[in-house]
C-alpha positions in Angstrom: 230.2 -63.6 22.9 226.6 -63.4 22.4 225.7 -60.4 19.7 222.4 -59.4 18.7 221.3 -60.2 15.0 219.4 -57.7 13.6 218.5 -59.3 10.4 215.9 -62.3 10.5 217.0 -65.5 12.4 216.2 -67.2 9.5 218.3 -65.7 6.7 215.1 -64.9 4.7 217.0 -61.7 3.9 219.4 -63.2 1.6 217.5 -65.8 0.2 217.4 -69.8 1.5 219.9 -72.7 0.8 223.7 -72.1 1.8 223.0 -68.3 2.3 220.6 -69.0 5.0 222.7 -68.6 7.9 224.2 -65.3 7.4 223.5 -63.2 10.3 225.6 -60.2 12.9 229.2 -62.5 13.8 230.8 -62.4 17.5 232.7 -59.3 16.1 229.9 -57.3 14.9 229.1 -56.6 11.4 226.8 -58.9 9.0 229.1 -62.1 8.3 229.0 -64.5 5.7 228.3 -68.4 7.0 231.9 -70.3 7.1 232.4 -71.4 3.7 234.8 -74.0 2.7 237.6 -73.4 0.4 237.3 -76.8 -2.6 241.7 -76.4 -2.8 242.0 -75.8 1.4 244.4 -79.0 2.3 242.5 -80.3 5.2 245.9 -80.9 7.0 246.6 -77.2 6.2 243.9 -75.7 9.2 242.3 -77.5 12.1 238.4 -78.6 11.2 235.8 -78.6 13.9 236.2 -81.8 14.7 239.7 -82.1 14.6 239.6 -79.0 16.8 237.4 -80.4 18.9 239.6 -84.3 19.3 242.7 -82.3 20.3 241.2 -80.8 22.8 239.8 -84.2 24.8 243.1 -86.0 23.9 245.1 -82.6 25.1 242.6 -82.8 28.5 243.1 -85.9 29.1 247.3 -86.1 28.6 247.3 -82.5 31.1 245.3 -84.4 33.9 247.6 -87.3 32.8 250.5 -85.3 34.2 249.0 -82.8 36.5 251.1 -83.0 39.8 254.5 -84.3 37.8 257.8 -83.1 37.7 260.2 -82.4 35.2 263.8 -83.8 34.7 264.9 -81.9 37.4 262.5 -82.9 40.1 260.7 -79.4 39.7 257.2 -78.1 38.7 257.5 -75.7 36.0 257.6 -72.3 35.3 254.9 -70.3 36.9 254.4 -67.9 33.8 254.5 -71.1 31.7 250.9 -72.5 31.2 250.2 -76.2 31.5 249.1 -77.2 28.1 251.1 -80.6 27.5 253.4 -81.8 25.3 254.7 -80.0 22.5 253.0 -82.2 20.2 249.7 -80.3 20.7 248.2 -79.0 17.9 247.3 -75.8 18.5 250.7 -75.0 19.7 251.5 -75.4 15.3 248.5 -73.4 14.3 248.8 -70.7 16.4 252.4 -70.2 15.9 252.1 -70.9 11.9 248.8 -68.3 11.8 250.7 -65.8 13.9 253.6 -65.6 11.4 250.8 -64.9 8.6 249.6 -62.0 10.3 252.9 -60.6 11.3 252.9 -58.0 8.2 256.2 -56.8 8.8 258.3 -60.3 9.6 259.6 -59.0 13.1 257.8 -61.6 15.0 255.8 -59.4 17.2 252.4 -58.9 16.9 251.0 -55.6 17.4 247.3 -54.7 17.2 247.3 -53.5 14.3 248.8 -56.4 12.8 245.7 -58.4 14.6 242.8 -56.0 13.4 244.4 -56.0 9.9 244.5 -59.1 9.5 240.8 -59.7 11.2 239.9 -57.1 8.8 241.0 -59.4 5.7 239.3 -62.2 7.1 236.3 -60.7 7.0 236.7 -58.8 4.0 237.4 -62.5 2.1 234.5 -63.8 3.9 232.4 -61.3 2.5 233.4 -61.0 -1.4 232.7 -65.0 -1.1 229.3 -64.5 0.3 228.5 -61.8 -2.3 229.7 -64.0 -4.9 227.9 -66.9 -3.7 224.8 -64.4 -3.2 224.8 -63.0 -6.5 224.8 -66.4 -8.8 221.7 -66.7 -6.5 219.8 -63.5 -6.8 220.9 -62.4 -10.3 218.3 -64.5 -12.6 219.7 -62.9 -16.2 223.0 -63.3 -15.3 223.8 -60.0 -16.2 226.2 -59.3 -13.1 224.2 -56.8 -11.7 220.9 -56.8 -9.6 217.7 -54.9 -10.0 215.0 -54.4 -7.3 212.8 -57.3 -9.1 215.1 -59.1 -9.2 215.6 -58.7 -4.9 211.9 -59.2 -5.2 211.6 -62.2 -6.3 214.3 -63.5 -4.2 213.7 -62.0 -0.9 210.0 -60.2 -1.3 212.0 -57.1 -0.7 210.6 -56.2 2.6 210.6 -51.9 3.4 214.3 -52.8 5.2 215.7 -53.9 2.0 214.1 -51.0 0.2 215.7 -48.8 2.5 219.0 -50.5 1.9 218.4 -50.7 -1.6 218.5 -47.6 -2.4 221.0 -46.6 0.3 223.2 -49.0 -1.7 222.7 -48.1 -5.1 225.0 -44.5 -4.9 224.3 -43.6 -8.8 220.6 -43.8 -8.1 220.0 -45.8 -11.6 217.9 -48.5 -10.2 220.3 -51.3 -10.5 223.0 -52.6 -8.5 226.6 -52.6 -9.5 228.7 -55.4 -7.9 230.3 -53.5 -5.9 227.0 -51.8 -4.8 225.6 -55.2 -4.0 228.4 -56.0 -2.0 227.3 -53.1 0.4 223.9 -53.8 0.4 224.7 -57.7 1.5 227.4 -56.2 4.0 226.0 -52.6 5.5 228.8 -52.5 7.9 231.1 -51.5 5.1 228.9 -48.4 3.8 228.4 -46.1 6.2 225.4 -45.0 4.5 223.9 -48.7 4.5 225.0 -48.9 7.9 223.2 -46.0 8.5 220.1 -47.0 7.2 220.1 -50.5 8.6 220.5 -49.1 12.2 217.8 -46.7 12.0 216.0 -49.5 11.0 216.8 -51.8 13.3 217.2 -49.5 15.9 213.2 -48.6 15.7 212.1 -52.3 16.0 213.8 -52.8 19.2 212.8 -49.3 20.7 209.3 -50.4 21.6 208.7 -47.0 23.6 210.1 -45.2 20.8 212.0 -42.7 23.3 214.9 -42.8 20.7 216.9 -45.4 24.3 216.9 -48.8 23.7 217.6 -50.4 27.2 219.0 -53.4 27.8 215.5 -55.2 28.2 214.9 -54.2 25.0 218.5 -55.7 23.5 218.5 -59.0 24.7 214.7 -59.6 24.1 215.8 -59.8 20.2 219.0 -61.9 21.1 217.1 -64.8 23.8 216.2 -66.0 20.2 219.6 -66.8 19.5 220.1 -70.6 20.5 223.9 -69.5 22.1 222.2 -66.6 24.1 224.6 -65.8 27.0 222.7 -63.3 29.3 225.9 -62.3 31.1 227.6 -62.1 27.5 224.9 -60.1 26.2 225.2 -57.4 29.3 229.0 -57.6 28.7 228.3 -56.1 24.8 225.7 -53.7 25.8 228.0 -51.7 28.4 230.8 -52.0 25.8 228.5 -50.0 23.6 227.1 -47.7 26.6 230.1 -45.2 26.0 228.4 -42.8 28.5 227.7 -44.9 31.0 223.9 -43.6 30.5 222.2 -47.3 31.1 220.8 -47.3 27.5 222.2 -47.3 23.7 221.3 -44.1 22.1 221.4 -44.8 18.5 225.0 -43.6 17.5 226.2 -46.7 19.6 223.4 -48.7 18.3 224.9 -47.9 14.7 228.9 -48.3 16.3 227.4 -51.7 17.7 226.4 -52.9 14.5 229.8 -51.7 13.0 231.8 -54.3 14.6 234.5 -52.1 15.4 234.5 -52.0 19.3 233.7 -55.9 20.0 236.8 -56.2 17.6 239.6 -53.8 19.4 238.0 -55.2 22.8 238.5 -59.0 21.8 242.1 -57.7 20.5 242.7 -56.4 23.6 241.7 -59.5 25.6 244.2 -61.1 23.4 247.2 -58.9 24.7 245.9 -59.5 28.2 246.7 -63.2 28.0 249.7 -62.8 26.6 251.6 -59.7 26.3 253.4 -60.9 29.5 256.3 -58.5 29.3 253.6 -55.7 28.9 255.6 -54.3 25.8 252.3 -53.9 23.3 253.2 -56.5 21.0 252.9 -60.0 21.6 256.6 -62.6 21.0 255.2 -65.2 18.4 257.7 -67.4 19.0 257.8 -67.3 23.2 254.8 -65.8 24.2 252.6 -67.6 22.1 254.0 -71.0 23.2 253.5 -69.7 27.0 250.0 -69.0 27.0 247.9 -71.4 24.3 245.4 -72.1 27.1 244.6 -68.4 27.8 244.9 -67.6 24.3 242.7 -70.6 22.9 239.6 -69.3 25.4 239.9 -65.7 23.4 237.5 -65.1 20.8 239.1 -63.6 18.6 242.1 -66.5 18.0 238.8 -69.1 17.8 236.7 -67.2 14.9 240.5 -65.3 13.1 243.4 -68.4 13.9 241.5 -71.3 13.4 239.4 -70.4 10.2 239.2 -72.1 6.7 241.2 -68.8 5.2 243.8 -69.3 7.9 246.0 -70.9 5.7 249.7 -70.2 4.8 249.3 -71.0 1.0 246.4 -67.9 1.0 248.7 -65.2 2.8 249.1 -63.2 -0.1 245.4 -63.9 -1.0 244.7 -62.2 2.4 
């Protein structure tokens, strides 16, 4: 899902090296890069390229068998999903991660369950990039960060100014931790939210009639090297509430939240497999029944197969 970054393609606003990358994620709100945990057992979560070697050999072993029967001299189940043998990888993570984010230990997943645990993802994502930002930034090592200290760092453009100050809620000049915290991640302050999508709402409204069509959107986002045009559109009406052809900019500031791309990617997820239509999904029987439709969803690619998605860290999370 192709979202717009408001913040520079280049990271400049946080500084270079590892914190380079940080930018708007496929859910909305400013995410941290995907860090790697130093203790994460490697055989604990699926890398990249582990992720990507399942898939081949999986392709290859369904084509293998396309067309066979089973024991019985019958195809198989038409609400079962041809994804191979039961050896397939996924088939462990998805069932193991699913049990983490069942908060209640009934085996149904319900979408709360799936935007809680989404939400402490993200929320572990970002005290690790603050962290990670603040050994950077904070030159005296005092734990907190003044605006010369920004300066120096980032040049402290009038966006973070705005957010600066936005951030810094005792008005002393400095920033707590937790103030730095919002000013690295505006999407949980509404006042730094605020600020940011004024801000960032008045660079892309070139006519400055206070619309910002979609013209105007993806003209930012084409610089994205994974720009989807038809992806793009697809977030833009999501945020068009009214149906008015434009973002005004409350659903500029509600795009930049997150929150929407989020229950809409949860509800994909219930689309491919709440098969009995009951609003939860069965971990155990329809999570086995649907990993192809369910491994094409966003939401299980950036919140089931991340570095934090392991069963050691549940409590953590």
């Amino acid at each position: 899902m192709t979202v717009l970054s408001v913040l520079p393609a280049d990271g400049s606003w946080l500084g270079g090296g590892s914190l380079a990358s940080g930018k708007l994620g496929s859910h909305g709100g400013f995410l941290a890069p995907r860090l790697e945990l130093d203790d994460l057992n490697e055989n604990d979560a699926l890398t990249s390229e582990e992720f990507i070697t399942a898939l081949v050999n999986e392709t290859e072993a369904v084509e293998a068998d396309e067309g066979d029967e089973d024991d019985n001299g019958t195809q198989q189940d038409a609400g079962q999903e041809d994804v191979g043998h039961d050896s397939f990888p996924y088939r462990e993570q998805l069932l193991r991660v699913g049990l983490m984010a069942d908060m209640n230990n009934d085996t149904l997943l319900s979408a709360e369950e799936l935007t809680q645990f989404a939400h402490r993802i993200r929320e572990r994502k970002r005290r690790e990039h603050t962290s990670a930002a603040l050994q950077t930034i904070d030159s005296d090592q005092s734990g907190d960060i003044t605006a010369a200290e920004l300066s120096i760092d980032l040049g402290l453009s009038t966006r973070e100014s705005l957010r600066f100050k936005a951030a810094d809620t005792d008005g002393d000049g400095i920033l707590s931790v937790k103030e730095f915290h919002q000013f690295t991640h505006p999407e949980i302050c509404g006042e730094v939210l605020r600020v940011e999508a004024e801000y960032s709402f008045t660079q892309l409204d070139e006519d400055l009639n206070r619309r910002v069509t979609f013209d105007e959107y993806k003209t930012k986002a084409e610089t994205d090297l994974n720009f989807s045009e038809s992806e793009a559109y697809a977030d833009f009406v999501l945020h068009d509430v009214d149906n008015s052809g434009y973002l005004d900019a409350a659903e500029w500031e509600r795009l930049l939240g997150g929150h929407d791309l989020l229950a809409d990617s949860i509800k994909k997820v219930f689309s491919a497999a709440d098969h009995d239509g009951d609003a939860h999904i069965h971990i155990h029987d329809e999570v086995s029944r649907s990993l192809e439709s369910l491994l094409e969803s966003e939401y299980i690619e950036d919140f089931f197969f991340h570095d934090y998605s392991d069963a050691r860290r549940h409590d953590e999370l």
